[in-house]
PAZAPA-4460 file (N, C-alpha, C; in steps of 0.05 Angstrom, whole numbers, plus 32768, in hexadecimal, padded with zeros to 4 digits):
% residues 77
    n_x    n_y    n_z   ca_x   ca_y   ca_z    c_x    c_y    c_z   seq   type   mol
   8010   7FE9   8000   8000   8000   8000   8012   8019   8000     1      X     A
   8021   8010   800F   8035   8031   800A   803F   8031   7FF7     2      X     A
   804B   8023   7FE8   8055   8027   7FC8   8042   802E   7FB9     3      X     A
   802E   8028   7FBB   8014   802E   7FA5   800D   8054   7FAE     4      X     A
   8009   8052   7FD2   8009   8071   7FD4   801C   8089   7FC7     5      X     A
   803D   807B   7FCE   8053   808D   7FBC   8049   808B   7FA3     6      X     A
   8049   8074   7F90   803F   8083   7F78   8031   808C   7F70     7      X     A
   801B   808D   7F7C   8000   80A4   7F7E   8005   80BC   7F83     8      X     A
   8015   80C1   7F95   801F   80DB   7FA3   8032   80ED   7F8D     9      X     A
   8042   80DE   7F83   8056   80E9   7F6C   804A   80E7   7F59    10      X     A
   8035   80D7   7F4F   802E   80E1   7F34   8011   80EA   7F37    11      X     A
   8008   80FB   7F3B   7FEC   8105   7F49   7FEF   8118   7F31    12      X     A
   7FE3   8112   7F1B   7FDB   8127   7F05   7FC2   8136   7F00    13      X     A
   7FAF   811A   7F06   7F94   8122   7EF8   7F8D   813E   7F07    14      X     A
   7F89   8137   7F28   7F82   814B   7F3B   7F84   8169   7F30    15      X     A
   7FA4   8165   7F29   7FAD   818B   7F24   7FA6   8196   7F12    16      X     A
   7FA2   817C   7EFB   7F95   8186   7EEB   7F7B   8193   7EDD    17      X     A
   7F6B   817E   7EEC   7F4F   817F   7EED   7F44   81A2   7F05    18      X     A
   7F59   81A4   7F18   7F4F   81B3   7F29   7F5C   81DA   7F28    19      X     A
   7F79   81CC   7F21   7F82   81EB   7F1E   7F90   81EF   7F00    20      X     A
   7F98   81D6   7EEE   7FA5   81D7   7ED1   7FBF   81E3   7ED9    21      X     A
   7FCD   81E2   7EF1   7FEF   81E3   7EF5   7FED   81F8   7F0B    22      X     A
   7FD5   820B   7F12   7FC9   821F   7F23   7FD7   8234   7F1E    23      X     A
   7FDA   8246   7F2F   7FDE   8272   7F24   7FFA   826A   7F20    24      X     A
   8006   8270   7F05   801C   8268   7F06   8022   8246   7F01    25      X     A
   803B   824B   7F15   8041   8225   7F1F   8040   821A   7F32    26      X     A
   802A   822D   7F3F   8024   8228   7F5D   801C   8201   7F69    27      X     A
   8014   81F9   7F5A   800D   81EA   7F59   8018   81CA   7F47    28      X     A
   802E   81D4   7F41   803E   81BF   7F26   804F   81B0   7F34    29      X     A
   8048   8199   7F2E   8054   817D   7F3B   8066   8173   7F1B    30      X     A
   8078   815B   7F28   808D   815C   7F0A   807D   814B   7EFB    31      X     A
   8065   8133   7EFF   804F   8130   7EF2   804E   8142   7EE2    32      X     A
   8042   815B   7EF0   8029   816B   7EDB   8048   817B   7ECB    33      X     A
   805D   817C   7ED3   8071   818E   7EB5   807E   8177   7EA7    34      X     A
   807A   8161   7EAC   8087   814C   7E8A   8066   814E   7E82    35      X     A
   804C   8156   7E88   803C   815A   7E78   803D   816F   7E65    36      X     A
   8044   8182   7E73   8042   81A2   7E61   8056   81A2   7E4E    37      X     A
   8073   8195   7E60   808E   8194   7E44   8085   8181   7E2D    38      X     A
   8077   816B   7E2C   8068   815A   7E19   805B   816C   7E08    39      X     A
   8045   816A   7E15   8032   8178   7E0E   8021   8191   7E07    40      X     A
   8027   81AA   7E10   802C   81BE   7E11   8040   81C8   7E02    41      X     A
   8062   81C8   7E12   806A   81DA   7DFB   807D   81CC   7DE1    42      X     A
   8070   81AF   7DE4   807E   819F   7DCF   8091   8193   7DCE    43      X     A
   809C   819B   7DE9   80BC   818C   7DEA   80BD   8171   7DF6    44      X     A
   80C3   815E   7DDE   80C4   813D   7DE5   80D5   813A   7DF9    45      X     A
   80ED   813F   7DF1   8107   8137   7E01   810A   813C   7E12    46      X     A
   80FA   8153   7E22   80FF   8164   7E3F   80EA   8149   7E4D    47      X     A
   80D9   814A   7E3F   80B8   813F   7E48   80BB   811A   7E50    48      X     A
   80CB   810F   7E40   80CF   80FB   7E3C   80EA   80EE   7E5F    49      X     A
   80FD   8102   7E53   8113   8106   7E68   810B   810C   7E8C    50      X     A
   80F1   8112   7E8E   80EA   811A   7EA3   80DA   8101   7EAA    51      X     A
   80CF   80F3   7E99   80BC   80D8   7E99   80CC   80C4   7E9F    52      X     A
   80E2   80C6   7EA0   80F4   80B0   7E9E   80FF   80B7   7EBB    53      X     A
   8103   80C8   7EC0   8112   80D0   7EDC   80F8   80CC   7EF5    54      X     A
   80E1   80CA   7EED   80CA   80C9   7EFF   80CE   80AF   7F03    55      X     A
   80D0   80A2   7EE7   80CE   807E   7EF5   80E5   8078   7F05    56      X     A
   8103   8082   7F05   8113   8075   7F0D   8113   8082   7F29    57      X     A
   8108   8092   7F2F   8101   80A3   7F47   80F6   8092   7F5A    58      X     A
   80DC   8089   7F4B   80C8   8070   7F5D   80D4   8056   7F5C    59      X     A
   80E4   8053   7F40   80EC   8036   7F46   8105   8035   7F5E    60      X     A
   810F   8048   7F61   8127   8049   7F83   8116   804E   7F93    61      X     A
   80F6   8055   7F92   80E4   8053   7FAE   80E0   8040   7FAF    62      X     A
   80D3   802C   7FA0   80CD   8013   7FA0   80DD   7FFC   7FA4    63      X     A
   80F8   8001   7F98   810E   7FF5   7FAD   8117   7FFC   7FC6    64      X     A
   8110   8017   7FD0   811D   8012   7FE8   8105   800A   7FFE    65      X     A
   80F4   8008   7FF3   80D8   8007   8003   80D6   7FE3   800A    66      X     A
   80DF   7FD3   7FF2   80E0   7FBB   7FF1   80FB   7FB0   8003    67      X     A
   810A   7FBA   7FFF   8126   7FBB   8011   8124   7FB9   8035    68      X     A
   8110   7FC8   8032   8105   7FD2   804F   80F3   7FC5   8060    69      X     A
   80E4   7FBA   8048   80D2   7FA2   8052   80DD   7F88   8057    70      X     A
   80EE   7F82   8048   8100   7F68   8048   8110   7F67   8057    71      X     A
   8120   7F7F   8061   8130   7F84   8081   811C   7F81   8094    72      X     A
   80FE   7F8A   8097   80EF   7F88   80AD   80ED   7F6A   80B3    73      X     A
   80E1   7F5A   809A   80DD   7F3C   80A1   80F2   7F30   809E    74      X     A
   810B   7F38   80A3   811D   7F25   80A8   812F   7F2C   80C4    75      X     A
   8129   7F49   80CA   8127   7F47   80E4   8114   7F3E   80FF    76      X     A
   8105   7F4D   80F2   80E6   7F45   8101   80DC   7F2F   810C    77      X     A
***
């Protein structure tokens, strides 16, 4: 459940979108919602793409260290 919450938490797009569209400014811009706008918005693949890739490897070292953590618990525990 907590892995599922972190990646919920880090990639929470729809919300900002649906409610403020990035809000006054970038009051509100999560790195979700800017590999959307560099995509999408102002066209730039490679920024957009480059930031998509750094999101996964972001969660994939949460998800290992989260697993790491659990597996130290039950083998202490």
């Amino acid at each position: 459940m907590v892995i599922y919450e972190t990646i919920t938490a880090i990639l929470v797009f729809d919300l900002i979108y649906v409610m403020t569209g990035g809000g006054p400014g970038d009051a509100t811009s999560m790195i979700s919602w800017f590999a959307y706008a560099e995509i999408f918005k102002n066209l730039n693949l490679g920024h957009g793409v480059a930031l998509a890739v750094i999101i996964a490897l972001i969660i994939l070292a949460l998800i290992l260290a989260y697993l790491r953590t659990i597996r130290y618990e039950e083998v202490t525990g």
